[in-house]
VMD Tcl script that builds the backbone (N, CA, C; Angstrom):
set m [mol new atoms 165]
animate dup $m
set s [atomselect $m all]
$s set {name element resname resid chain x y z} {
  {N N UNK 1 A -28.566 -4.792 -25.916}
  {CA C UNK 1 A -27.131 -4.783 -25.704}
  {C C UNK 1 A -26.525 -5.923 -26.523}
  {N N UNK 2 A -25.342 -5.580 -27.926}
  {CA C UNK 2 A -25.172 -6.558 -28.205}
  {C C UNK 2 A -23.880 -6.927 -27.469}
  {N N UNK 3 A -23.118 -7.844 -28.139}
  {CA C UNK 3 A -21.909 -9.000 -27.357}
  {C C UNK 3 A -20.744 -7.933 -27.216}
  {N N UNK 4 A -20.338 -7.140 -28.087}
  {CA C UNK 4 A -19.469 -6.060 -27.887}
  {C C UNK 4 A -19.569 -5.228 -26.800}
  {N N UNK 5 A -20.874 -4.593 -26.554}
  {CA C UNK 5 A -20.702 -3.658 -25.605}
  {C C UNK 5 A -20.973 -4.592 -24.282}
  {N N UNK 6 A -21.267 -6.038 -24.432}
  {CA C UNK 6 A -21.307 -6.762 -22.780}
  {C C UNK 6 A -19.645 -6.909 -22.662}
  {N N UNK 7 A -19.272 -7.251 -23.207}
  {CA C UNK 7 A -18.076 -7.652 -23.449}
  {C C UNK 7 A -16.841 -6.170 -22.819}
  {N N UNK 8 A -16.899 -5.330 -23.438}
  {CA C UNK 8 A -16.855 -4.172 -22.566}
  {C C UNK 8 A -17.310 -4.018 -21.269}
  {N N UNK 9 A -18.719 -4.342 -20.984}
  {CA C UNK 9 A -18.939 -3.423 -19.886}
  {C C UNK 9 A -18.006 -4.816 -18.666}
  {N N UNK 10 A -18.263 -6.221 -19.217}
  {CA C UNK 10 A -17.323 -6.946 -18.443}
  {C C UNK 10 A -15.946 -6.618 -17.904}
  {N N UNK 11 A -15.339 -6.136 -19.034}
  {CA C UNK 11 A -13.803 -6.047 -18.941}
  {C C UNK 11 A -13.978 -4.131 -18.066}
  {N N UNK 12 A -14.712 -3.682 -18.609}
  {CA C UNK 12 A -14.665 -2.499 -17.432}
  {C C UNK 12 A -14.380 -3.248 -15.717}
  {N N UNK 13 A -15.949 -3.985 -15.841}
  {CA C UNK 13 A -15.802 -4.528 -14.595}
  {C C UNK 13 A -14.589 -5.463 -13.667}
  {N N UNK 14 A -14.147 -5.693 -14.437}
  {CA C UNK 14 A -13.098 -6.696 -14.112}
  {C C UNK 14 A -11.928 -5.415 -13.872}
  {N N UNK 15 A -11.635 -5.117 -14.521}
  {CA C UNK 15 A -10.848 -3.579 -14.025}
  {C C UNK 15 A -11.277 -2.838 -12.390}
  {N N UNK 16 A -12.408 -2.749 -12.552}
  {CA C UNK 16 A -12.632 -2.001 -11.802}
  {C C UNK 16 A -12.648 -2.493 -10.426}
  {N N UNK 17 A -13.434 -3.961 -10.102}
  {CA C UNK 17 A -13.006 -4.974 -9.198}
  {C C UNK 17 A -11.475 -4.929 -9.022}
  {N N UNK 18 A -10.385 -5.175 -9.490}
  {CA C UNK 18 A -9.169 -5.511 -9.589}
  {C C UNK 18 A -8.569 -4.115 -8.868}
  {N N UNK 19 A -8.805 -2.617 -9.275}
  {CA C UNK 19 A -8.538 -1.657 -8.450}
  {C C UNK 19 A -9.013 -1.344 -6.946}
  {N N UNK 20 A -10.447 -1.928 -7.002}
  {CA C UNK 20 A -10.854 -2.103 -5.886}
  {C C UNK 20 A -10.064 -2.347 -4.526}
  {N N UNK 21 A -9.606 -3.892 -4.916}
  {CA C UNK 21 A -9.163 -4.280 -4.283}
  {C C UNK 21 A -7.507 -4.650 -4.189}
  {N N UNK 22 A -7.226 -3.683 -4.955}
  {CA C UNK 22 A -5.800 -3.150 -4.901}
  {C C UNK 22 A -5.494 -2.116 -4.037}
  {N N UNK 23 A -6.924 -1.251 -4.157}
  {CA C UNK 23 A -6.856 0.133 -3.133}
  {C C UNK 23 A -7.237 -0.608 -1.630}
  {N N UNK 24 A -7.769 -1.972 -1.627}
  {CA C UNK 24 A -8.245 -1.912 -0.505}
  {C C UNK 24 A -6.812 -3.105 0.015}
  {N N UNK 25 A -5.701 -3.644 -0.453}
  {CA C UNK 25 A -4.702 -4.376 -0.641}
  {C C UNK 25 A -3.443 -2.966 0.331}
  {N N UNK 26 A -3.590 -2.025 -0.744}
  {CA C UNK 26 A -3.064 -0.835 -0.082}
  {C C UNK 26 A -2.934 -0.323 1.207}
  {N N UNK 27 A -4.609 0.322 1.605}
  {CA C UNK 27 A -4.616 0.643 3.032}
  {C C UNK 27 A -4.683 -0.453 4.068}
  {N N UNK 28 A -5.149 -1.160 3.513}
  {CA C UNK 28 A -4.819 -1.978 5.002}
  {C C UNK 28 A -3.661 -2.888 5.424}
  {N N UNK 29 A -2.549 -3.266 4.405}
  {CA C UNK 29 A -1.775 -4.055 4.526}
  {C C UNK 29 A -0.326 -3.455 4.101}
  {N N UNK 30 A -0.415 -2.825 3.164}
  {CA C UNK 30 A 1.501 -2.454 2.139}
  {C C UNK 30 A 1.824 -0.784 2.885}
  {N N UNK 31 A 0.688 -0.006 2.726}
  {CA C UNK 31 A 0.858 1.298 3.862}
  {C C UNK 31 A 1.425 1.450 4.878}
  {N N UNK 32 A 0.143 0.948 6.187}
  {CA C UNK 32 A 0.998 0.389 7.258}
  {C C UNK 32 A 2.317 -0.526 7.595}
  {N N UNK 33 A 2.034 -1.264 6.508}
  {CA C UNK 33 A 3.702 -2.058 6.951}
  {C C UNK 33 A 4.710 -1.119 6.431}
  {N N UNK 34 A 4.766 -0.215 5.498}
  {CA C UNK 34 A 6.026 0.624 5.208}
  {C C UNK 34 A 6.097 2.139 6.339}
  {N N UNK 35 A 4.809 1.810 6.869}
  {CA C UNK 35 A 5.023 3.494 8.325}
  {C C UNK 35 A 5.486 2.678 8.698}
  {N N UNK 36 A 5.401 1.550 9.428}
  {CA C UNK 36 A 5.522 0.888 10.812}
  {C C UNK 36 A 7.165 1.023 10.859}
  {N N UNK 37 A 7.593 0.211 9.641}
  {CA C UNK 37 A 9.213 -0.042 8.726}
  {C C UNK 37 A 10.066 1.470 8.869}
  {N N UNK 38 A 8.852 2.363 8.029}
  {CA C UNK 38 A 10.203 3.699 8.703}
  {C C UNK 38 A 10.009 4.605 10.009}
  {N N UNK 39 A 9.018 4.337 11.064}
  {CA C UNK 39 A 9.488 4.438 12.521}
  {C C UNK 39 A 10.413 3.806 12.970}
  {N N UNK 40 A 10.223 2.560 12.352}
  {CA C UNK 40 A 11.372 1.785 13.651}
  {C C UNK 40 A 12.220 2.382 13.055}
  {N N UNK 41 A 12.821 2.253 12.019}
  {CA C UNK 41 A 14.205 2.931 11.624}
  {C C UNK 41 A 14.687 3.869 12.200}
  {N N UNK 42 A 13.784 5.305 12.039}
  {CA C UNK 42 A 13.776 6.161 12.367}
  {C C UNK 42 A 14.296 6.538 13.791}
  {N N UNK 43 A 13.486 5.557 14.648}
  {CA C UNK 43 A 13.751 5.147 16.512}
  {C C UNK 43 A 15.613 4.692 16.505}
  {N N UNK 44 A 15.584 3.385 16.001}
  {CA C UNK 44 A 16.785 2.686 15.478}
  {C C UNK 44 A 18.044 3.861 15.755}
  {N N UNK 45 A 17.617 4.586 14.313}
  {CA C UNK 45 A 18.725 5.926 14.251}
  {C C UNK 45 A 18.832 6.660 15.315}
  {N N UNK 46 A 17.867 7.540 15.849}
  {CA C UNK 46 A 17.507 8.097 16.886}
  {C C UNK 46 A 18.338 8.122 18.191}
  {N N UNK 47 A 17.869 6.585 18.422}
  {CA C UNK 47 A 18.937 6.038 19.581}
  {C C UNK 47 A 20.186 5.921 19.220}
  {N N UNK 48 A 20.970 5.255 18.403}
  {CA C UNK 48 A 22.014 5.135 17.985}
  {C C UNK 48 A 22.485 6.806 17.892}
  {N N UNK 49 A 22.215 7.542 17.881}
  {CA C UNK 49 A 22.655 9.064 17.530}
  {C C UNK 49 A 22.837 9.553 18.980}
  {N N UNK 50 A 21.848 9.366 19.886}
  {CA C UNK 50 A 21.685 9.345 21.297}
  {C C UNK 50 A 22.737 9.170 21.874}
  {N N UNK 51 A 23.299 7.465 21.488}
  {CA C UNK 51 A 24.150 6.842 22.619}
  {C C UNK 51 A 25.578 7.240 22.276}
  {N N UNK 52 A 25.738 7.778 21.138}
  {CA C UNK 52 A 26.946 8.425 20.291}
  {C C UNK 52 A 27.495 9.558 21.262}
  {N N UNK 53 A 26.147 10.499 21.570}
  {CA C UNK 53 A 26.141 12.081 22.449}
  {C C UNK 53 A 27.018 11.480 23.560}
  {N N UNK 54 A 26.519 10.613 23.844}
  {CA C UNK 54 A 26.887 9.843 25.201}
  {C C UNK 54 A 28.172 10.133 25.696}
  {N N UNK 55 A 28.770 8.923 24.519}
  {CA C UNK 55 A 30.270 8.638 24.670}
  {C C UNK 55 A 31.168 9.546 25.118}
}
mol reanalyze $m
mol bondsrecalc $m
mol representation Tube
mol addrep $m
């Protein structure tokens, strides 16, 4: 293997690490916080539409 193709297979790797843990950045943290964000809203509206019937 000369320096070119390490050099490659590095920068593959470094890519590929970096998606890794972008996908794993994703599900467990930026996902859930944007469901969580449009339930409440969703509730928010919900009620507010509710207490409107009310009046």
């Amino acid at each position: 293997m000369d320096l070119s193709q390490f050099s490659g297979f590095l920068v593959f790797l470094a890519i590929f690490t970096m998606g890794f843990w972008l996908m794993i950045l994703l599900i467990t943290f930026i996902i859930p916080y944007w469901l969580v964000g449009y339930f409440k809203e969703a509730w928010k509206y919900r009620k507010e539409g509710k207490a409107e019937v009310k009046k």
